[in-house]
TIGU-755322 format. One line per field, with one value per residue (C-alpha): x, y, z; residue number from 1. Coordinates in steps of 0.5 Angstrom, whole numbers, plus 2048, in hexadecimal, padded with zeros to 3 digits. Example, Ala and Ser with C-alpha at 12.3 -4.5 7.8 and 13.67 -1.06 7.14 Angstrom:
c1	c(819|81B)
c2	c(7F7|7FE)
c3	c(810|80E)
nr	c(1|2)
// end
This chain:
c1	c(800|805|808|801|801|808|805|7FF|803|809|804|800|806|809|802|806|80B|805|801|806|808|801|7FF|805|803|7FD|7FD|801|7FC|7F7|7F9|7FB|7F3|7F1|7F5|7F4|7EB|7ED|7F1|7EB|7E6|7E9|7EA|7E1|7E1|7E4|7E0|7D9|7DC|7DD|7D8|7D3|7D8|7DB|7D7|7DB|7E1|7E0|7DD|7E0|7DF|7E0|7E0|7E4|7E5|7E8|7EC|7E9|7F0|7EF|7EB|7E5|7E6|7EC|7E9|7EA|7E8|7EE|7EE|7EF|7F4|7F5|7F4|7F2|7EB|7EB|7E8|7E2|7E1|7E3|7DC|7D8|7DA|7DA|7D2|7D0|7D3|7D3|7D8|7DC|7D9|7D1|7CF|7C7|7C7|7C3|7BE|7BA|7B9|7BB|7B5|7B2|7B3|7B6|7B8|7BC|7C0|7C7|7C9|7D0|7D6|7DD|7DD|7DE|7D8|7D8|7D3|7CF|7D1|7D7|7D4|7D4|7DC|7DE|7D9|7DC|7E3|7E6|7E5|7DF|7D8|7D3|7D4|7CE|7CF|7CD|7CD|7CF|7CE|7CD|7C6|7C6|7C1|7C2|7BB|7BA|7B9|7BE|7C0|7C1|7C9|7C7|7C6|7C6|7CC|7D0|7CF|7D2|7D4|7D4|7D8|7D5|7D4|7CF|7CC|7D1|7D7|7D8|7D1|7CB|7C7|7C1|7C4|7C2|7C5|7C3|7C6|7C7|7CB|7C5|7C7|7C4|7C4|7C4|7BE|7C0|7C3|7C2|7C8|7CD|7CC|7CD|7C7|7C7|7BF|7C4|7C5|7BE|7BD|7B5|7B0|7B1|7B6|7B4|7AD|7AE|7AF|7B1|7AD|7AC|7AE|7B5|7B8|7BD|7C3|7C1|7C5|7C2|7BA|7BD|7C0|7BA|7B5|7B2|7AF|7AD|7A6|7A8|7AA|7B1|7B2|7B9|7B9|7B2|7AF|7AC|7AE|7A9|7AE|7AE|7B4|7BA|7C1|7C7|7CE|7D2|7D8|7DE|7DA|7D6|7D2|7CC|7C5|7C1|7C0|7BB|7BB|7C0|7BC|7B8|7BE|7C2|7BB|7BC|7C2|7C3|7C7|7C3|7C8|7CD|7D0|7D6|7D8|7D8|7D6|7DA|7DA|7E0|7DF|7E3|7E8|7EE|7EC|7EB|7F1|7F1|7EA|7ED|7F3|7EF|7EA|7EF|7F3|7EE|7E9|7ED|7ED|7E9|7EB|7E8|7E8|7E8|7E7|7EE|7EF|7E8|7EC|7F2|7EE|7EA|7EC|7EA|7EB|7E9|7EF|7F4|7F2|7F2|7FA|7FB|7F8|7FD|803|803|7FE|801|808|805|802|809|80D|808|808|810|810|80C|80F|816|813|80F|817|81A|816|817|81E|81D|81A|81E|824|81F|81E|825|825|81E|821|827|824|81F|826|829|823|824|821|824|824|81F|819|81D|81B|815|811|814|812|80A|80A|80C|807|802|803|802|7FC|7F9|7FC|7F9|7F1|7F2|7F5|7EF|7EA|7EF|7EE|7E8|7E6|7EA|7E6|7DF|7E2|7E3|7DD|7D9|7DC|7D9|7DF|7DD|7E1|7E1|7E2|7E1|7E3|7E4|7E1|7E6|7EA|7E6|7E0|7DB|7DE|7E4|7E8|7E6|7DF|7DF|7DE|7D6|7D6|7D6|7DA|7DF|7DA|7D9|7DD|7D9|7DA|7D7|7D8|7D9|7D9|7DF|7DF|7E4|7E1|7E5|7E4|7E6|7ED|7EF|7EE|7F2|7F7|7F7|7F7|7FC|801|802|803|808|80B|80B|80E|814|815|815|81A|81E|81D|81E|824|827|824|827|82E|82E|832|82F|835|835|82D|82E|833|82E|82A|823)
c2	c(800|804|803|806|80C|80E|80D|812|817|817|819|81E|821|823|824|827|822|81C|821|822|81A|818|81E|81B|815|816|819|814|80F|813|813|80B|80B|810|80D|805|808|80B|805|800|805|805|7FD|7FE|802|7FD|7F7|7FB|7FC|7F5|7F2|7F2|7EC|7EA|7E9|7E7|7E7|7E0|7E0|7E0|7E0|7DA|7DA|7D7|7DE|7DE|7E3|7E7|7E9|7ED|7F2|7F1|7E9|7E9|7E8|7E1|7DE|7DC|7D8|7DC|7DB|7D3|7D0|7CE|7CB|7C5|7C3|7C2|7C9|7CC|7C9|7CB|7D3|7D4|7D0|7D4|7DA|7D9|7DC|7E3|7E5|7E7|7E8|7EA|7E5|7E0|7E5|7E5|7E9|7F0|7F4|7F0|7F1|7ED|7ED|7E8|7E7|7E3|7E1|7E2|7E1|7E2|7DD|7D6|7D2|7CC|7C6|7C8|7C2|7C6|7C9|7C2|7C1|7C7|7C7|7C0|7C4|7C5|7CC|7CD|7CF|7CF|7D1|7D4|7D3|7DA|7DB|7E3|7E4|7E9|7E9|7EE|7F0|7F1|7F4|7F8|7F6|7F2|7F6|7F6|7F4|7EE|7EA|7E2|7DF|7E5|7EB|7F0|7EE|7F0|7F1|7F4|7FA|800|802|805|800|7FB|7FA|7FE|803|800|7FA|7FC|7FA|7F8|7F5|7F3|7EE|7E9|7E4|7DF|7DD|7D7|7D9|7D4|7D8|7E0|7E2|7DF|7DF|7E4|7E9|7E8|7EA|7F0|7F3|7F5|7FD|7FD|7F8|7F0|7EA|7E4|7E0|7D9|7D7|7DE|7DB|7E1|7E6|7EA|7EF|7F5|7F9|7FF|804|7FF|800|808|809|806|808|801|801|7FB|7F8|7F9|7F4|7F2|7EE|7E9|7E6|7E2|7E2|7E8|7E9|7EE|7F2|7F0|7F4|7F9|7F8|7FA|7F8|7F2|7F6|7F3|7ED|7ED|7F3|7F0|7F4|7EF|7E9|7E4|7DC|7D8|7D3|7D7|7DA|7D4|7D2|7D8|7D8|7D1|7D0|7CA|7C7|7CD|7D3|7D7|7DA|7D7|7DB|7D7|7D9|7D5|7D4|7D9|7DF|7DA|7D5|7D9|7D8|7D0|7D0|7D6|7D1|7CB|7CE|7CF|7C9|7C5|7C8|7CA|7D2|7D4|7DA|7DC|7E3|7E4|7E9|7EB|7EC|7F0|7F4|7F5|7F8|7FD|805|80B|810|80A|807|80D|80F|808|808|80F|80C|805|809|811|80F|809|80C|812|80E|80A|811|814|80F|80E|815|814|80F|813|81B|815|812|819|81D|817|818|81F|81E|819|81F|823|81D|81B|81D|819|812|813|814|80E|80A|80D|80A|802|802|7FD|7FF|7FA|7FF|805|803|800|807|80B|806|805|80D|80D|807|80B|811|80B|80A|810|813|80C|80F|815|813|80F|814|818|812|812|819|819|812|816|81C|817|814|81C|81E|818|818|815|811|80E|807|803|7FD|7FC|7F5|7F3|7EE|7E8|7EB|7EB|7ED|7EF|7F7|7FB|7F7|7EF|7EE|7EE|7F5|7F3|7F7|7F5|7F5|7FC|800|800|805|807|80B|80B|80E|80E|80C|80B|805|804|7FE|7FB|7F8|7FE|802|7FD|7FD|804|804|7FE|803|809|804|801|808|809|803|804|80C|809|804|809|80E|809|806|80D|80D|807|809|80E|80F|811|815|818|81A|81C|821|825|82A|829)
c3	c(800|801|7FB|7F7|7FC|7FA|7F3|7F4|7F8|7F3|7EE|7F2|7F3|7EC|7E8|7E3|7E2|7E2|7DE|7D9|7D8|7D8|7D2|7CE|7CE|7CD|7C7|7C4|7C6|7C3|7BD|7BC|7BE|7B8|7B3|7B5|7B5|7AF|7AC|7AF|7AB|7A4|7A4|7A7|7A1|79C|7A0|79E|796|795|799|793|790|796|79C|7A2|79E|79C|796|78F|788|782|77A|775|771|76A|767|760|75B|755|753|74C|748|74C|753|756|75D|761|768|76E|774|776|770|769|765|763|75C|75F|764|75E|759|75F|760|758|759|75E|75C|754|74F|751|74B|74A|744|741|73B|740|743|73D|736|734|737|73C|744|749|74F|753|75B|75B|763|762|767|768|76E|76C|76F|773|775|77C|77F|781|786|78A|788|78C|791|792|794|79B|79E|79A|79D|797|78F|78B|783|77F|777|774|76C|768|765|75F|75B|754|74F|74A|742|73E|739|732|731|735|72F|731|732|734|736|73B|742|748|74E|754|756|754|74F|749|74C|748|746|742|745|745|749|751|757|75E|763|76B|76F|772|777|77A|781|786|78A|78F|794|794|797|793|78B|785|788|790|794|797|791|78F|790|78E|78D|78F|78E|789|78D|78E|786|783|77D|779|77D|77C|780|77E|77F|781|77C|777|779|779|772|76F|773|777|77D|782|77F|778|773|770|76A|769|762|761|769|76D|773|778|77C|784|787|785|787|78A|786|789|78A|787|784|77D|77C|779|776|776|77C|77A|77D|77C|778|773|770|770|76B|768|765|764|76A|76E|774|772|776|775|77E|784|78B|790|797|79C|7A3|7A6|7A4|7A5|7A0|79B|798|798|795|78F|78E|78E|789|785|785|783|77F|778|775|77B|77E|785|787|790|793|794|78C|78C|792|78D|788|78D|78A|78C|793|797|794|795|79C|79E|79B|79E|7A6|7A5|7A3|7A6|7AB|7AE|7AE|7B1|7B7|7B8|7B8|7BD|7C2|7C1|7C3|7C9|7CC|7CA|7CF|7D4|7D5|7D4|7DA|7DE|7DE|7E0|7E6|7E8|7E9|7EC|7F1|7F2|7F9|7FA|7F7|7FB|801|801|7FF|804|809|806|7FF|7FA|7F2|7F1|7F6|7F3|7EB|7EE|7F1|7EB|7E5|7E9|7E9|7E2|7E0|7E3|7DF|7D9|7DC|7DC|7D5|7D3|7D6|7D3|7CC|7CB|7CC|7C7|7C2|7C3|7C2|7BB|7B9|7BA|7B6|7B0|7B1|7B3|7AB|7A8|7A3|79C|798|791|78F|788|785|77E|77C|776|77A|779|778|772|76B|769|76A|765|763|760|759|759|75C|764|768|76E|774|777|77C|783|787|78E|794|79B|7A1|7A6|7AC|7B2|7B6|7BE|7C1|7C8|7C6|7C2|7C9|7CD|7C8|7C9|7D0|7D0|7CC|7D0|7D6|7D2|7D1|7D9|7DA|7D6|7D7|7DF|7DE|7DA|7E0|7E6|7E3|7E4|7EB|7ED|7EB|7F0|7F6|7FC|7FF|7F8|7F8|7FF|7FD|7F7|7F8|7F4)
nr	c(1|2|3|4|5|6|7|8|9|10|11|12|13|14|15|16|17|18|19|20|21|22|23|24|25|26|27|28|29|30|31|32|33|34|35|36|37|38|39|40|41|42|43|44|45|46|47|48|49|50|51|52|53|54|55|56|57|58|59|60|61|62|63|64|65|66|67|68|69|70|71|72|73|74|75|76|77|78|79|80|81|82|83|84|85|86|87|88|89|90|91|92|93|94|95|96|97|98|99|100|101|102|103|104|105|106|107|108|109|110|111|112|113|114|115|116|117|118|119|120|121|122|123|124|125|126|127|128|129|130|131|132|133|134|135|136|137|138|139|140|141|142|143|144|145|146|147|148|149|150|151|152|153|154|155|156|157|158|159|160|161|162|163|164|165|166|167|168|169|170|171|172|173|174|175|176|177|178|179|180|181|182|183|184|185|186|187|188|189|190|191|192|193|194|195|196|197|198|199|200|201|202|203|204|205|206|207|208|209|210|211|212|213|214|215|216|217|218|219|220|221|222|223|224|225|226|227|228|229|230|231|232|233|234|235|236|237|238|239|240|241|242|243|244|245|246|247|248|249|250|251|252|253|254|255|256|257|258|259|260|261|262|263|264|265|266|267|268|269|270|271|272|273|274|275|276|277|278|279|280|281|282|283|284|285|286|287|288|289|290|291|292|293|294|295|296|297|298|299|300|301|302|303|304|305|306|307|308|309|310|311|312|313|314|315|316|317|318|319|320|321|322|323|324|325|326|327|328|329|330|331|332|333|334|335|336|337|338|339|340|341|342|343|344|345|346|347|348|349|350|351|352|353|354|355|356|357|358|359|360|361|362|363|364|365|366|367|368|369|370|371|372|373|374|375|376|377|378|379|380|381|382|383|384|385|386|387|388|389|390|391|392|393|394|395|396|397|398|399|400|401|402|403|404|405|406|407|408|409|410|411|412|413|414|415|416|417|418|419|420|421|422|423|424|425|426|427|428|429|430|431|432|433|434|435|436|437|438|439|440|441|442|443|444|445|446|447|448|449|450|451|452|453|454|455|456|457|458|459|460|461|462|463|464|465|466|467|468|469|470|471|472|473|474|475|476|477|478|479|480|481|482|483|484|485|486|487|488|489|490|491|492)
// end
């Protein structure tokens, strides 16, 4: 008990010296708990932006992309990352998405109207009962199989060069590139989605800003991204067609960051039928029992399933640009040195007055040599004095934390982040050779916060303590090195 007493008094007596000490501290503490919320808010942040995709973090992305070289009659599919096609993979593709070179001498005689959808893809499909195959990995909790194609609606009158047997071809694009000016062109990226599951998928419930997810079956509804149903003024309750089948509009959607940004979602089953592609997907939603097997599972895929690319969340985290993205940079860089700077120099002034007020209590020290004490109880009550003062600076360095953590969340700071979707998203940079372009930009915006949790508070109190401990130590050593004749004789 005497001990503690001494402790207090000591404190009591030099409010100054305890006050300056604790200030020093606390102000390095202060800021670690800043920046670390700050940091803690900027990693939220990037969390909220990639969760659409990636949900817990556990979640990732599964095609068989293929690579479109060359430009006009000279453009070819080529296999994507990881592997080749085989002869018979290479029949199917050019079966299910027909000659790179469309021509009008089929559609009719010059005059007549015509109008037809062709579903194209630039990602090879696969059979559906791949889905089992990857289920059946370790480390993975469920699959959902989804199918995204290009429907292109192609329409007007056949003109008059298309003479049967020949006549001009077309290689995509708008009216007046590549094809007559009477030839129109419509089109928008449909997918079909796996209905079983509603949280994991090419369009997941908590996607949907207006209107309803797909009910029971999903037969002949149809749900649309937002941007969509905005340019081409559809509302919820209208009705949308996608080639021969209408679909009554159910509910509009938010783009599934990172992922395929799909105009059109209908069920699964219904575009497979449509497009001629019964039993056949082209992506895999793949969600992996923790964050920690995520890896494993991406390398497991990939190993066993020929050309297949998988896209986790930290690929997706890769490609995150914007004012997200610098200050995220400048808090990992400035910020972390900033804090280690300032906290390095509070232990350095805590150790530094220290040292001063031992030579101003030399007389003091000396004395209680003098009278029996050993270095050890020397180094002892100067190190408690100091840890004290730790403690204290750690109290007030944490409410400083948090009043600069309230302060980012008070400024309701707004930061941009995008993801472009041409790694491993539909069609290829620059458009395909039927007009379909590379997936769009997806962009949003979040608001900063800078969240402080229990242990952040602990570690903050637990570094000033720290910084106590090694400014008493430094102190008590000097203290301990002295004589008592040598004390008794100094004035203070």
């Amino acid at each position: 008990m005497f001990y503690l007493r001494y402790i207090a008094a000591e404190l009591r007596q030099r409010k100054g010296r305890t006050a300056l000490t604790a200030l020093g501290l606390a102000v390095g503490v202060g800021l670690v708990v800043t920046v670390t919320a700050l940091s803690s808010g900027l990693d939220e942040a990037q969390s909220e932006v990639l969760e659409p995709l990636t949900g817990v973090g556990t979640d990732m992305s599964v095609s068989r992309p293929l690579v479109v070289e060359g430009s006009g009659e000279d453009q070819e599919f080529t296999p994507g990352p990881g592997g080749g096609l085989s002869e018979r993979e290479q029949r199917r593709l050019e079966r299910e998405n027909g000659a790179v070179r469309f021509g009008l001498e089929n559609l009719g005689e010059p005059g007549e109207r015509f109008e037809e959808t062709n579903f194209v893809s630039t990602d090879l499909s696969f059979p559906a009962r791949q889905v089992e195959r990857i289920a059946a990995i370790d480390g993975v909790e469920s699959v959902a199989g989804g199918l995204t194609l290009n429907a292109i609606e192609i329409s007007g009158e056949v003109p008059e060069e298309a003479a049967e047997g020949g006549g001009p071809g077309l290689f995509g694009g708008p009216p007046g590139a590549g094809g007559p000016e009477s030839i129109d062109f419509e089109q928008a990226t449909v997918s079909g989605v796996d209905l079983s599951s509603s949280d994991l998928g090419l369009l997941t419930a908590s996607q949907v800003e207006d209107g309803s997810y797909f009910a029971g079956s999903g037969r002949g509804e149809a749900v649309l991204s937002v941007a969509y149903a905005n340019e081409n003024g559809i509302e919820v309750g209208d009705e949308v067609t996608v080639g021969e089948a209408t679909f009554e509009v159910v509910g509009l959607a938010n783009a599934a960051v990172g992922g395929q940004s799909s105009d059109i979602h209908v069920e699964l089953g219904r575009l497979q039928r449509l497009s001629d592609r019964e039993g056949r997907i082209n992506d895999l939603q793949v969600r992996a029992t923790s964050v920690d097997e995520v890896d494993a599972v991406a390398a497991a895929i990939s190993s066993s399933f020929d050309g297949s690319q998988v896209t986790t969340a930290s690929d997706l985290a890769d490609q995150v640009s914007g004012s997200l993205v610098d200050a995220e940079n400048l808090s990992g860089k400035l910020g972390t040195a900033l804090a280690v700077v300032a906290l390095l120099a509070a232990f350095g002034i805590a150790s530094l007055l220290t040292l001063s007020s031992i030579n101003k209590r030399i007389r003091e020290l000396g004395t209680l040599k003098a009278l029996g004490w050993t270095e050890r109880l020397v180094v002892r009550q100067v190190s408690g004095e100091s840890v004290a003062q730790g403690l204290i600076g750690g109290c007030l360095g944490a409410l400083l934390g948090l009043g600069g953590a309230a302060l980012i969340g008070a400024l309701g700071i707004s930061l941009d982040a995008s993801i472009a979707g041409d790694e491993g998203g539909f069609g290829p940079p620059g458009g395909g050779p039927f007009g379909q372009g590379a997936v769009e930009q997806v962009a949003t915006t979040v608001t900063l916060g800078a969240p402080v949790d229990v242990q952040m508070i602990a570690l903050a109190i637990g570094l000033a303590v720290l910084g106590g401990l090694i400014a008493g130590g430094v102190g008590g050593l000097r203290a301990a090195r002295l004589r008592p004749a040598e004390a008794l004789r100094s004035v203070e």
